[in-house]
N, C-alpha and C positions, 0 to 999 in steps of 0.2 A: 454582473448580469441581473440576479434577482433584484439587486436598488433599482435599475434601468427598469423593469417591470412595472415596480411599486410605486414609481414615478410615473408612468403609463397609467398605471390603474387608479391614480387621484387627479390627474389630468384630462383624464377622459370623462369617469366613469364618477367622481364623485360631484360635477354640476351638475348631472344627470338627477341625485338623489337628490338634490338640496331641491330642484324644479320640480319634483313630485311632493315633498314637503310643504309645499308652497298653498294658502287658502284656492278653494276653486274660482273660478274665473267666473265672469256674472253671466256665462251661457249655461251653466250647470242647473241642475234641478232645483235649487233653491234659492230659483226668483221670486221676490216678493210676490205675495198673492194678489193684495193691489195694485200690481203692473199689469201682472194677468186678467186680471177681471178691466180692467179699462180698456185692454185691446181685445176682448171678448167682446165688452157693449161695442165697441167700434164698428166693428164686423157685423155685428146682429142687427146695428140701426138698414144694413141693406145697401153695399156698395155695387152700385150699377153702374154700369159704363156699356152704349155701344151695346144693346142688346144682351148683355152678361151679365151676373151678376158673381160679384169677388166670393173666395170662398179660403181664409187662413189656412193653410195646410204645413207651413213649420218657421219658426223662428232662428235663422242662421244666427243670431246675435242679439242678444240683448243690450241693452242699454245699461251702463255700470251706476244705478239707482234703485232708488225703492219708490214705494208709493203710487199715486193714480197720479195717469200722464194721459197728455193731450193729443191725440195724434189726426195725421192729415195723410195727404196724397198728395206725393208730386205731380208736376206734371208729367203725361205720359201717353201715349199713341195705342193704340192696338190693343190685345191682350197678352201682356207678358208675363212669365212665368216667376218672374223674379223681378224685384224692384226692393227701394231703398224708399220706407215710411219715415215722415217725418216724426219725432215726436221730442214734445217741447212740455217743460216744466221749469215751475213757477221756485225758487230755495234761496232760501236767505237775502229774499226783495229782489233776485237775477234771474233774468230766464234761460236757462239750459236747454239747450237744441242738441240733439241728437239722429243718426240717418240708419234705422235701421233696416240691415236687409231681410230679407222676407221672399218665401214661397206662395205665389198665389196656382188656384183653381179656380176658372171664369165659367160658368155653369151656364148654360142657354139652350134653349129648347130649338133646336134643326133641324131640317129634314136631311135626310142620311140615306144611300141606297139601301133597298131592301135584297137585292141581289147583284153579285158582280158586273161592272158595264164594261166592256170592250173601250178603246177608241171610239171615235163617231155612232156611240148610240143616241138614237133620240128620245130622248128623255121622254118617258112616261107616265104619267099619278101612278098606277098601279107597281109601280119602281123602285116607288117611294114610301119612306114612312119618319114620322116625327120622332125625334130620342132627344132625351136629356145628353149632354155631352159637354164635356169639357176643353174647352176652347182655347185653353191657356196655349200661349205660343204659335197659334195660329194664324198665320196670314192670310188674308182675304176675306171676304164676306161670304155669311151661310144666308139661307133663307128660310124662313119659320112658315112659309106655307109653298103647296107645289106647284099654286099657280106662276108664280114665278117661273119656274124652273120648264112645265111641260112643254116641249118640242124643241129645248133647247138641245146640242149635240154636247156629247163629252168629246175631249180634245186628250186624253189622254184615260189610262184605268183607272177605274175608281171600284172599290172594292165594298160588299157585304158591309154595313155601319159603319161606313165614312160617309163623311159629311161631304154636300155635293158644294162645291167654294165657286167664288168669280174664278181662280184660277185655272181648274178641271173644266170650265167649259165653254161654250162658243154662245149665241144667241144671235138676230135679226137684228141690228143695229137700229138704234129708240131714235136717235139722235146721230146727228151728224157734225164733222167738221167745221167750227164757226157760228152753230146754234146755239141762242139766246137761255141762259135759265138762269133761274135763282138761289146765289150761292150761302149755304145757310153755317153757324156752329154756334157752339156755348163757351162762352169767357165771364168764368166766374159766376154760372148759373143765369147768366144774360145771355138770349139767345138774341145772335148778331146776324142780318142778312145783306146782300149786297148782287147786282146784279156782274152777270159773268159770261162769259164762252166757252163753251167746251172747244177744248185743240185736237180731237181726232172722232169719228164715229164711236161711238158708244150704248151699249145696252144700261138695261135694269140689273142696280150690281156692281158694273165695271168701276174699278178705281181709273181714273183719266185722272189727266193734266187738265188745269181750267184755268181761267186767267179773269182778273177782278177788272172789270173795265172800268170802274175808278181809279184803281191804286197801281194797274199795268202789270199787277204781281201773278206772280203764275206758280199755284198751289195743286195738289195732289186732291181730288176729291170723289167721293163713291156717287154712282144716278141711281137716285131715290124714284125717280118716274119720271116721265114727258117734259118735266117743268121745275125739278128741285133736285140740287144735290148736296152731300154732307160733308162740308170741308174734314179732312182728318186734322186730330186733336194735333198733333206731331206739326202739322202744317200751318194752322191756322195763323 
């Protein structure tokens, strides 16, 4: 019985030690410091996107190198909390690509109630006040000033420094069913326009369905006002 044990206990228990033995993994603290300082300038030159601006808040994985690397942005829709940076270096005349994942925080200035709304309040400026907030994972569109927003109804509670979204609430339709406007987005830092129709009534804000009456395609886009709206990146 005690060999049955001692067989147990190096079958189990001694891959166990040898995987603690083991050098650390290249997520551990002693990442090169020029990997660190490259995805620092990264960040500092001011990633914006969609009203926000990116903010690194933790490195799920590092990339198993050393040295200054080049790093990008996938493509990507909305603000999400979590994405996969590309980044690429130059070793031995080969370029190395690597997808690392990553924590972001999208920081943008809101308006947010200043006291809790019921269902059906009609929104008021004095309701209202502008904060700093973080946006990551947030779906829908906020608005940076209240003229947007005053007389519009909430459709549901909205709480003390939440942000007031397209989603939380109602507004006087801008636009209608079949109305004519100008569908715009950026590819590749080239901003692209194209004329379109909205497929259902819609305010200032609303993500709608719109359809490119060149191309017949029919995309998801936010109404910038009476006359323009913002294809989403996701869609474009």
């Amino acid at each position: 019985m005690m060999r049955l044990y001692q067989k147990l206990f190096f079958a189990l228990l001694l891959p166990a030690l040898l995987v603690l033995g083991q050098p650390l993994a290249a997520n551990a603290t002693t990442i090169d410091q020029a990997m660190r300082d490259s995805l620092t300038r990264f960040f500092a030159d001011g990633i914006k996107h969609q009203g926000a601006t990116a903010e690194l808040a933790e490195v799920i994985r590092w990339p198993a190198t050393s040295g200054s690397i080049k790093w990008r942005l996938p493509n990507f829709s909305l603000h999400p909390s979590r994405l996969s940076l590309i980044a690429e270096q130059q070793r031995d005349g080969q370029l190395q690509r690597w997808y690392v994942p990553v924590r972001l925080h999208w920081w943008a200035q809101a308006m947010v109630a200043r006291t809790d709304m019921p269902p059906r309040t009609r929104i008021q400026a004095k309701q209202l006040m502008r904060k700093r907030i973080d946006m990551a994972g947030i779906t829908g569109t906020w608005w940076q000033k209240s003229a947007g927003l005053v007389g519009a109804r909430t459709t549901r509670p909205v709480h003390a420094g939440q942000p007031l979204l397209s989603s939380c609430i109602t507004r006087p339709s801008l636009l209608r069913h079949g109305d004519r406007i100008t569908l715009f987005t950026r590819i590749g830092g080239v901003r692209v326009t194209a004329t379109g129709k909205v497929l259902k009534n819609a305010g200032v804000g609303d993500r709608v369905r719109v359809q490119n009456l060149r191309s017949k395609d029919v995309l998801q886009a936010i109404i910038i006002d009476g006359h323009r709206a913002r294809i989403d990146a996701g869609g474009a």
